[in-house]
DOBASE-512584 format. One record per residue (C-alpha): x, y, z. Coordinates in steps of 0.2 Angstrom, whole numbers, padded with zeros to 4 digits, always signed. Layout:
// residues N
XYZ/...
// end
This chain:
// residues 333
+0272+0617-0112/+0257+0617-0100/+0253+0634-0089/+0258+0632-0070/+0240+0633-0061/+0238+0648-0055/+0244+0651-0033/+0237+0658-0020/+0245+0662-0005/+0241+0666+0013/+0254+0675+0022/+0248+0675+0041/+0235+0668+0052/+0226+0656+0045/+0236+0639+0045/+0234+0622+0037/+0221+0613+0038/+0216+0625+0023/+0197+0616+0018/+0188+0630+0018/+0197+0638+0003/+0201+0622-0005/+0185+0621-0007/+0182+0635-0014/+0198+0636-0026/+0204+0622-0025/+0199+0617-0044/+0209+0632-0050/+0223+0635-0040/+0237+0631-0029/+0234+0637-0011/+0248+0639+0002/+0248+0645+0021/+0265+0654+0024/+0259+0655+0044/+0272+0672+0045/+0274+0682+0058/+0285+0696+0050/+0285+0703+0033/+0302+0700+0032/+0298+0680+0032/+0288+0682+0017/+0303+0684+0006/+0306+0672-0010/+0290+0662-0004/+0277+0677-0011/+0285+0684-0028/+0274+0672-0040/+0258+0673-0031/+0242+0677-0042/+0232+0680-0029/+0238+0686-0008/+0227+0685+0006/+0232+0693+0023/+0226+0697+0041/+0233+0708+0054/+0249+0697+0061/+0258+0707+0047/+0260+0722+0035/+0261+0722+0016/+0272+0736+0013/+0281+0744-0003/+0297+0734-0002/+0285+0717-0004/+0271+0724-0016/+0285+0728-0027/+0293+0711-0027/+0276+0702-0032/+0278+0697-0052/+0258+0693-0059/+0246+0694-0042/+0228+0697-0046/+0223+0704-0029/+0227+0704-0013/+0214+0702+0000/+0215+0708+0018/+0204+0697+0027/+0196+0707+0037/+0187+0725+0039/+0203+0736+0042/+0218+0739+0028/+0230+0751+0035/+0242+0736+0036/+0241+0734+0017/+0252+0750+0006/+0236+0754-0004/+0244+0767-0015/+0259+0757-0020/+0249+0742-0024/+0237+0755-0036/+0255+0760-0043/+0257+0743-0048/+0239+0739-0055/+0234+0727-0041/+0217+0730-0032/+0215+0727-0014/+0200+0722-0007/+0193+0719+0010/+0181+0711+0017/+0170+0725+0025/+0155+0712+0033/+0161+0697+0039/+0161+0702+0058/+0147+0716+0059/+0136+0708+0072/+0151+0701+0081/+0162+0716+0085/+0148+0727+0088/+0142+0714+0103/+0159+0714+0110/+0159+0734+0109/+0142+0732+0119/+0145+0720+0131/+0163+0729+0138/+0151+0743+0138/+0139+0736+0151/+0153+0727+0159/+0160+0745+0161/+0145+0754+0167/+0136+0743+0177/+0154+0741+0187/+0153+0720+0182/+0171+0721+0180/+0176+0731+0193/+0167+0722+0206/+0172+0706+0201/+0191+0710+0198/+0191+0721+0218/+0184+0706+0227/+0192+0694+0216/+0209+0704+0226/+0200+0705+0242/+0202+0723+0243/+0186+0726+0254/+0169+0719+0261/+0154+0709+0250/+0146+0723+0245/+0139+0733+0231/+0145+0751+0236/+0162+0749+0229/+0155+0753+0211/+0146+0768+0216/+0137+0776+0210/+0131+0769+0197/+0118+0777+0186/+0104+0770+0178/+0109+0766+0157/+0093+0773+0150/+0094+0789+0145/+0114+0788+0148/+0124+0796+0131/+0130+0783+0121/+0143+0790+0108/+0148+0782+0093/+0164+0788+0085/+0161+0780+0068/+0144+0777+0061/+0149+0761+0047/+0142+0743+0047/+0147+0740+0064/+0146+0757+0071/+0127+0757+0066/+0126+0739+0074/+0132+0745+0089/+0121+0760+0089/+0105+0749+0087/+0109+0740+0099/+0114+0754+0112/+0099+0759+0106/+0087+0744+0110/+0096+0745+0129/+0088+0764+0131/+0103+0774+0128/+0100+0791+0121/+0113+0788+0106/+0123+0799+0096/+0137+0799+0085/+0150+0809+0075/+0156+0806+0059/+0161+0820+0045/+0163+0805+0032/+0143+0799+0029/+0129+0810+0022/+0118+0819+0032/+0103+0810+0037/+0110+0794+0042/+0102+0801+0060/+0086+0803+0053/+0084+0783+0043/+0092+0777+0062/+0081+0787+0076/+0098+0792+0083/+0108+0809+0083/+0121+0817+0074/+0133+0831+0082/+0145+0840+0074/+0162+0839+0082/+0170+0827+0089/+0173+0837+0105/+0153+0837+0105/+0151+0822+0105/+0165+0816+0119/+0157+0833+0131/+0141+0823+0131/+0142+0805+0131/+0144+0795+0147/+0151+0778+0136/+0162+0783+0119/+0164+0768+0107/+0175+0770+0093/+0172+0763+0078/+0182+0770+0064/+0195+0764+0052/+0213+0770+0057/+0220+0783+0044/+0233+0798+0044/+0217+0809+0056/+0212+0795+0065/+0228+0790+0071/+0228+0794+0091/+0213+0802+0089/+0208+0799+0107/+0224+0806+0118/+0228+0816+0133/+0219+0831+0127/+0202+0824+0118/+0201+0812+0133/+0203+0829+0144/+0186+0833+0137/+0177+0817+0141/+0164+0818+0155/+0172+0814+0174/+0168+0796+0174/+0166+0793+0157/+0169+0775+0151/+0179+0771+0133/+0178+0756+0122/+0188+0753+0109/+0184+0738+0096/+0190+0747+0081/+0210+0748+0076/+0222+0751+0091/+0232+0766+0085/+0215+0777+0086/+0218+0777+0104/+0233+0784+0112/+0233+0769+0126/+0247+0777+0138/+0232+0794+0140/+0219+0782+0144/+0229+0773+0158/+0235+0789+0165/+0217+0797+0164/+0213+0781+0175/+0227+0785+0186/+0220+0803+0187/+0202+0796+0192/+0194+0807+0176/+0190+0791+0166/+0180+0777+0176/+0184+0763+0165/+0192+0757+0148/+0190+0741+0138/+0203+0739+0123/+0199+0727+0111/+0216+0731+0101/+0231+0738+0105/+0243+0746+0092/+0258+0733+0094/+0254+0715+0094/+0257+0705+0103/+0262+0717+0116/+0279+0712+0125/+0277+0711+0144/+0288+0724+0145/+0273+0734+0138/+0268+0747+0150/+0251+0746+0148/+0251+0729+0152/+0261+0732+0167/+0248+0744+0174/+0236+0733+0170/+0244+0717+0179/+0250+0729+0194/+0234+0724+0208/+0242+0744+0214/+0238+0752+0200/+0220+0759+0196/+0220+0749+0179/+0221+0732+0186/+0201+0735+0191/+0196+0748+0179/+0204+0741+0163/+0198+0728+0154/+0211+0723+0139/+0206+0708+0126/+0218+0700+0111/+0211+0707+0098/+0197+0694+0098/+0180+0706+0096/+0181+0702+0077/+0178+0680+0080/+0164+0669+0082/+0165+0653+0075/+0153+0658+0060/+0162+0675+0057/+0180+0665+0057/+0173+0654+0043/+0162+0670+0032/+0177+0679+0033/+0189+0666+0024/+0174+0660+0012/+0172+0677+0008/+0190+0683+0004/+0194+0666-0008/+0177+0669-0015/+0184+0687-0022/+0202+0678-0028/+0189+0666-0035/+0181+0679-0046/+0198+0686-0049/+0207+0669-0057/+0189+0666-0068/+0194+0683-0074/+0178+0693-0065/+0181+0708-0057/+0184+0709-0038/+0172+0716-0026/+0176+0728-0011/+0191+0735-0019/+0198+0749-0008/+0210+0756-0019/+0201+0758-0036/
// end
C-alpha cells in the first residue's frame, strides 16, 4: 500500500493562490490553506498534518497541539510566538520554530518613521487642520525640539530593535536601550548606551520604542505607572506585540496631556470591535487621541519582499523537516 505524501497545513492568513510554497514543497507534500479565523475552525481539518504553519489571526493552544497525530513542526510565520503553547508542543516532541528575520529592516522603518511622524508634530498637524480646528500655521505643534541630541529609548535591543537603534542613530539621536536579556557590551560593538532599568531608561528618553517579544514580564509592561515616569511630552511607539503596552494608560496619559503622542502598531485584540474604547477615543475629533494617536493594523511587519521571505523562509524549514533535516530557529528546544 503506498504511503499518503506527507500534508502541510496553513491554518490562517495566507490563502490560495499558494505558488510560493508549492514551489518549494510541492514535490514532497500536500499543502492546504485552511484561511481560519478562530482556532475552533481548525478542528478535524488539522489532526494529520506533518507539518503546521501559522501567523497571528490565530492561537495554537493545548486542546489543538494535542489533537495533532504525526506533525513534524509547526512554524509560526513570523517573529513573535506567544500565540503558539510552546511547552505543550515540547511535551509532545514537536519543535516550534519561528522565523526571527524575515521583517528586520521593515518593522524597524515603521518604528522610525511614526517616530518622526510623532516628534516633528507631522501627524498632528496634518490631522488638527485636516478638522479645521485653528489657523494655517505651524505653532499648533509647539514646540518642537530639534531630534539631534533628543533620547531615543529602545526597550528591546534584538534584530529589529538594533535596526531601529542604527537608524535612530544615523538621524542624530543620542540612543540608549534597556535590555536585561543580552550580554553586556552589545553597547560598546553598537556606539549606543546601555542603562540599567527600565525606569532609567523611560526618565530620560524623549521617544520610547519598544521592541520586545510579549512573555509573562513583558505583558503590560508600559501601564499607568511606568508611563507615569515618562518625560512630560514624551512620545511612545509600539511595533513589537500589543499586550506589551497597556493601551487604555496611554489614551488616558494623552487625555491627561503627560504623553505628547503614541503610535500603535499592534493592539492586543484583533481586529479590534468598534466598540473598542481605544478606537472610540481615537475616532472621537473631542478627544485628544484623534490628533495625537496614530493607530496602524498591525501592518509594520509587510513589504512586498518581507511578505514573500517570510513564507519562503517557513516552508523552507518544513522542507528540511519532511527530507528528514533538522529545523532551524526552533524556539522550544
Amino acid at each position: 500500500m503506498q504511503k499518503p505524501r506527507p500534508r502541510l497545513v496553513i491554518t490562517d492568513f495566507v490563502s490560495e493562490p499558494l505558488d510560493v510554497e508549492l514551489q518549494i514543497l510541492g514535490d514532497l507534500a500536500d499543502v492546504v490553506a485552511l484561511n481560519a479565523f478562530h482556532e475552533d475552525e481548525l478542528v478535524g481539518r488539522i489532526e494529520d498534518a506533518d507539518c503546521v504553519m501559522l501567523y497571528h489571526v490565530l492561537s495554537l493552544s493545548r486542546k489543538t497541539i494535542s489533537r495533532l497525530e504525526r506533525c513534524r513542526l509547526i512554524v509560526r510565520g513570523g517573529v513573535g510566538y506567544d500565540n503558539v503553547d510552546v511547552a505543550a508542543a515540547r511535551e509532545r516532541g514537536i519543535p516550534v520554530a519561528n522565523v526571527p528575520d524575515y521583517g528586520t529592516e521593515d518593522v524597524a522603518d515603521t518604528a522610525i518613521g511614526m517616530a518622526l511622524t510623532l516628534a516633528r508634530g507631522i501627524h498632528f498637524l496634518n490631522r488638527l487642520l485636516q478638522g479645521r480646528k485653528g489657523e494655517w500655521t505651524h505653532t499648533h505643534a509647539a514646540p518642537v525640539p530639534r531630534l539631534r541630541g533628543r533620547v531615543f529609548g529602545v526597550v528591546g535591543i534584538g534584530r529589529i530593535g538594533t535596526a531601529a537603534a542604527l537608524r535612530a542613530k544615523a538621524l542624530g539621536f543620542d540612543v540608549a536601550y534597556y535590555d536585561p536579556f543580552v550580554p553586556q557590551g552589545r553597547d560598546k560593538s553598537l556606539g549606543i548606551r546601555c542603562v540599567e532599568t527600565l525606569e532609567e531608561l523611560l526618565a530620560q528618553s524623549h521617544v520610547v520604542s519598544l521592541h520586545c517579544p510579549l512573555t509573562p514580564i513583558t505583558r503590560h509592561l508600559i501601564n499607568a505607572a511606568t508611563i507615569a515616569t515618562m518625560k512630560k511630552g514624551a512620545f511612545l511607539v509600539n511595533t513589537a506585540r500589543g499586550a506589551v503596552v497597556d493601551v487604555m494608560a496611554v489614551v488616558d496619559s494623552l487625555a491627561a496631556g503627560h504623553l505628547a503622542g503614541a503610535a500603535i502598531d499592534v493592539l492586543e485584540n484583533e481586529p479590534p470591535s468598534d466598540e473598542n474604547p481605544i478606537l472610540k477615543a481615537w475616532r472621537d475629533p473631542q478627544h485628544p487621541a484623534h490628533e495625537r494617536l496614530i493607530l496602524n493594523p498591525h501592518s509594520a511587519f509587510y513589504s512586498e519582499e518581507g511578505a514573500t521571505d517570510m513564507r519562503v523562509k517557513a516552508a523552507q524549514n518544513c522542507r528540511r523537516v519532511l527530507l528528514g533535516q533538522s529545523p532551524v530557529n526552533v524556539v522550544n528546544g
